[in-house]
FILUMTOR-65050 format. One record per residue (C-alpha): residue in three letters; x, y, z. Coordinates in steps of 0.2 Angstrom, whole numbers, plus 2048, in hexadecimal, padded with zeros to 3 digits. Each point is the difference from the previous one (the first is absolute). Layout:
<recs>
ALAXYZ ...
</recs>
This chain:
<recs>
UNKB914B869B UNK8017EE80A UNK7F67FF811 UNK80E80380B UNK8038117F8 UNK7ED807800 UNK802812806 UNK7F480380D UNK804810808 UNK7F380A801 UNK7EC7FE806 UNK7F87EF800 UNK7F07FD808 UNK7FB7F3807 UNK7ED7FE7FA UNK7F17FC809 UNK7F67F27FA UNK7ED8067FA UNK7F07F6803 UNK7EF7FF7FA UNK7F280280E UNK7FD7ED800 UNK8147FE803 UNK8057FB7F3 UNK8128067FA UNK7FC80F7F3 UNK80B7FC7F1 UNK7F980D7F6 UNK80380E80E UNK8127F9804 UNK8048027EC UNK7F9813801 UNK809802811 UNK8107FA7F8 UNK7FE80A7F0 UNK7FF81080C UNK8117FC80C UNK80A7FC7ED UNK7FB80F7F7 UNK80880A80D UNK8138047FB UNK80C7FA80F UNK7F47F1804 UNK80F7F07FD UNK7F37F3806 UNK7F37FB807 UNK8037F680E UNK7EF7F1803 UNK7F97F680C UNK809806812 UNK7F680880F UNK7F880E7F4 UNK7FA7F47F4 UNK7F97F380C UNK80A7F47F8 UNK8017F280D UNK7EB8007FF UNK8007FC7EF UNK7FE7EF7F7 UNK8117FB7F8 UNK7F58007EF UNK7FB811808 UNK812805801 UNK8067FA7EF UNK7F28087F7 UNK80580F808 UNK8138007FB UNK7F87FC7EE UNK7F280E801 UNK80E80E803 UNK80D7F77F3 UNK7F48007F1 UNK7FA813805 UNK811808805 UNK80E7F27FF UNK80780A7F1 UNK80181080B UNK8057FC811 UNK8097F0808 UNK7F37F5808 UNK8087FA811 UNK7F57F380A UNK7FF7FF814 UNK8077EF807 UNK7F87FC810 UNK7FE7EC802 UNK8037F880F UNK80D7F47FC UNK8108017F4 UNK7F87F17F6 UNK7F0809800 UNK8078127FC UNK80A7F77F1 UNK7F27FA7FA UNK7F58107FF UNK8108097F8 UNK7FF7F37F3 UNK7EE8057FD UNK806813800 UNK80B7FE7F4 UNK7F47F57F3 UNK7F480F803 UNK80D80A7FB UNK80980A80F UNK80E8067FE UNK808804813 UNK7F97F7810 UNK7FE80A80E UNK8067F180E UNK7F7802810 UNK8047F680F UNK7F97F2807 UNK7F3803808 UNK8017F580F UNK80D809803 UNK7F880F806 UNK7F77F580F UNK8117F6803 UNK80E8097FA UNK80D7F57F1 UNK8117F5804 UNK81280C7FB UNK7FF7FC7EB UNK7F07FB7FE UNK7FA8137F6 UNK8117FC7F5 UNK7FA7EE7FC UNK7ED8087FA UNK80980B7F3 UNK80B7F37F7 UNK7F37F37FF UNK7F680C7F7 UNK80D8087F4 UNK80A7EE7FF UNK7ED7F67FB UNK7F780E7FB UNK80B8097F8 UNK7F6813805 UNK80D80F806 UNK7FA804812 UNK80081080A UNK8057FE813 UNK7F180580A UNK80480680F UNK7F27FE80D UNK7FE80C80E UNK80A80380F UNK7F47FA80C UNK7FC7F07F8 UNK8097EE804 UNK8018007EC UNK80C80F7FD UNK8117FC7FB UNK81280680B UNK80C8097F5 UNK8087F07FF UNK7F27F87F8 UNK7FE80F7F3 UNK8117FE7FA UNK8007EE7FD UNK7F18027F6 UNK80480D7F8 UNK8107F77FA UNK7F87F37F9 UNK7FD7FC7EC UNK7EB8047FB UNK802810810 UNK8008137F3 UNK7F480980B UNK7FB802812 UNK7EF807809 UNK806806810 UNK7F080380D UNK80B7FF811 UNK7F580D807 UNK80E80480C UNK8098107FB UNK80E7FD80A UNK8067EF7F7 UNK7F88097EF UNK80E80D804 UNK80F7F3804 UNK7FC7EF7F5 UNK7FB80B7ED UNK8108067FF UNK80A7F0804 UNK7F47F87F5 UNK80780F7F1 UNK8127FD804 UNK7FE7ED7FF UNK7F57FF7F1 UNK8018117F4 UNK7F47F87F3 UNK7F27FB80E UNK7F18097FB UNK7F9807811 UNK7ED804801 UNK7F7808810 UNK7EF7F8803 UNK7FE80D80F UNK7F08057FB UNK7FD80B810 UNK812804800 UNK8078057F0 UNK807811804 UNK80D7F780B UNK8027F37F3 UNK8018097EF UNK8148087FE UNK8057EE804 UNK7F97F77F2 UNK7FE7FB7EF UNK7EA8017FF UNK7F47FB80A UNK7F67EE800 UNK7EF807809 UNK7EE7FD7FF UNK7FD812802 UNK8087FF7EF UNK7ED7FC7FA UNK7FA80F803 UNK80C80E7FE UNK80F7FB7F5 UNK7FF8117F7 UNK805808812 UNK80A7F1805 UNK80D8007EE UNK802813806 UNK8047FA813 UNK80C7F27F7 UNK80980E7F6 UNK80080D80F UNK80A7F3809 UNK80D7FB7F1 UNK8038137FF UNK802800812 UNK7F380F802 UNK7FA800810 UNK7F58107FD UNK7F97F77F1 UNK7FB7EE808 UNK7FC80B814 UNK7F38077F3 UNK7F97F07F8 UNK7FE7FA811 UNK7F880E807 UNK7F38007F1 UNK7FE7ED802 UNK7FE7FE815 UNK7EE8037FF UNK7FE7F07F4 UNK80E7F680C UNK7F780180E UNK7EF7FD7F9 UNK8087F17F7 UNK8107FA80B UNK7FC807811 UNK7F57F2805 UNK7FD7F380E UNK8057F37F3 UNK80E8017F2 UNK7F27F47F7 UNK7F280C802 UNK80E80C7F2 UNK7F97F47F5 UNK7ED803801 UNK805812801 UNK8077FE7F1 UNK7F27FB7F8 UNK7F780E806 UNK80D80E7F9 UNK7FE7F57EE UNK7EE802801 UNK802814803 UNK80C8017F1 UNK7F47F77F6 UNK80B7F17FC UNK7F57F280B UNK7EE8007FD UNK7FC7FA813 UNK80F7FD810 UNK7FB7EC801 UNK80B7F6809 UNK8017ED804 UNK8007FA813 UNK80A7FC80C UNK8028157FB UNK7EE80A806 UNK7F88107FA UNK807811806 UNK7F680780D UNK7F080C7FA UNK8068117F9 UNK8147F97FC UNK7FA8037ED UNK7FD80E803 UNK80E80580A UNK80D7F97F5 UNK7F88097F3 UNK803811806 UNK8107FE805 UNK8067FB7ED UNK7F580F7FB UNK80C80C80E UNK80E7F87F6 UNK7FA8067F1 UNK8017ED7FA UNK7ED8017FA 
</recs>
């Protein structure tokens, strides 16, 4: 199967990043935590080094040894797909060069970050995704950024990515239900083979007729629910995903409905230490502890979804 044609539809989490108590990235923990997401049947990827993984607060050695961690413990199972994030398209290039030495697969291509401060020129999103499949030669998936961002992308924009050599997939987080509703399907009529991922976390019942899987963090620590929710919505069975949703909202507010979509991450953590999966909920700053008594809070919501 060439790179272009790697068949993602289906769940892929995007997994947090484990540290020791010192904080120190876990290697050992990640390698277990991977192990866990690829035995379950429905997982395509796993999907490193984005908002759930604290990627941007890692070393690039860090990062590299955490693309090569999950290849030599699951790269024969499930496709490792590395998060993009560098500043600059030179820079960016480079660390998808690293990716691909470590052994990535699939970048997930995030914007420019200055761009969320300032907003980008018309074709500067376009000119990110063909430096990095034209130098680095690593397929992309079109992240879309949400709604109320200066770094989400018109319909327009979308298109013209998504029409470009290296684009198979794209991660659509608009957070805005009324473009979700008029821009997915232009997007199907234009591109048939696009691969279209909700990473809704909070919002997947809207979200999961319309596409092909989901690219979530909450991927971490539900997949068996969240391959049912997947296959709910290919089946167009509302009854079926209404349910999974029901039996979830306990564990999305507890996780999702935050005061920060960062705070999901250390929440995170906390549901992986519930399950057993993480030893402790560490976390590296600029993120900070959950307030005393989350653990425990987050802990009894998986348990009302009979997760644990």
């Amino acid at each position: 199967m060439s790179l272009g044609n790697l068949d993602l539809r289906g769940l892929n989490p995007a997994p947090v990043t484990p540290f020791t108590v010192d904080g120190d990235v876990d290697y050992a923990a990640l390698a277990q935590l991977g192990k866990f997401l690829a035995s379950v049947d429905g997982v395509k990827s796993l999907v490193v080094l984005g908002h759930a993984g604290e990627g941007t607060f890692l070393t690039q050695d860090e990062q590299v040894k955490v693309i090569e961690t999950l290849v030599a413990e699951v790269g024969d199972q499930v496709v490792i797909v590395a998060g993009i994030t560098g500043e600059g398209t030179k820079v960016a290039v480079e660390e998808a060069k690293r990716a691909v030495d470590a052994g990535a697969k699939a970048a997930l291509t995030y914007p420019s970050h200055g761009w969320l401060r300032f907003g980008y020129q018309p074709g500067a999103p376009q000119d990110r995704y063909r430096a990095i499949w034209e130098e680095a030669g690593l397929p992309q998936i079109l992240f879309q950024y949400p709604d109320n961002t200066k770094a989400t992308y018109n319909l327009d924009t979308q298109l013209e990515i998504a029409g470009q050599e290296g684009v198979f997939w794209t991660k659509n987080g608009v957070r805005n239900m009324r473009r979700w509703d008029t821009e997915i399907p232009v997007l199907r009529e234009a591109y048939p083979d696009l691969q279209i991922f909700s990473c809704h976390d909070e919002y997947l019942l809207h979200t999961i007729m319309d596409v092909d899987g989901l690219l979530v963090g909450y991927g971490n620590i539900a997949p068996e629910l969240l391959v049912e929710f997947i296959e709910a919505g290919q089946a167009q069975d509302w009854t079926a995903a209404k349910a999974i949703h029901n039996r979830l909202l306990p564990v999305t507010k507890a996780v999702y409905h935050r005061g920060s979509h960062m705070e999901g991450t250390v929440a995170l953590k906390h549901a992986l230490v519930a399950r057993g999966i993480l030893p402790h909920a560490t976390v590296r700053s600029p993120l900070l502890p959950l307030a005393p008594g989350a653990d425990v809070e987050i802990a009894d919501a998986m348990k009302a979804a009979g997760i644990i």
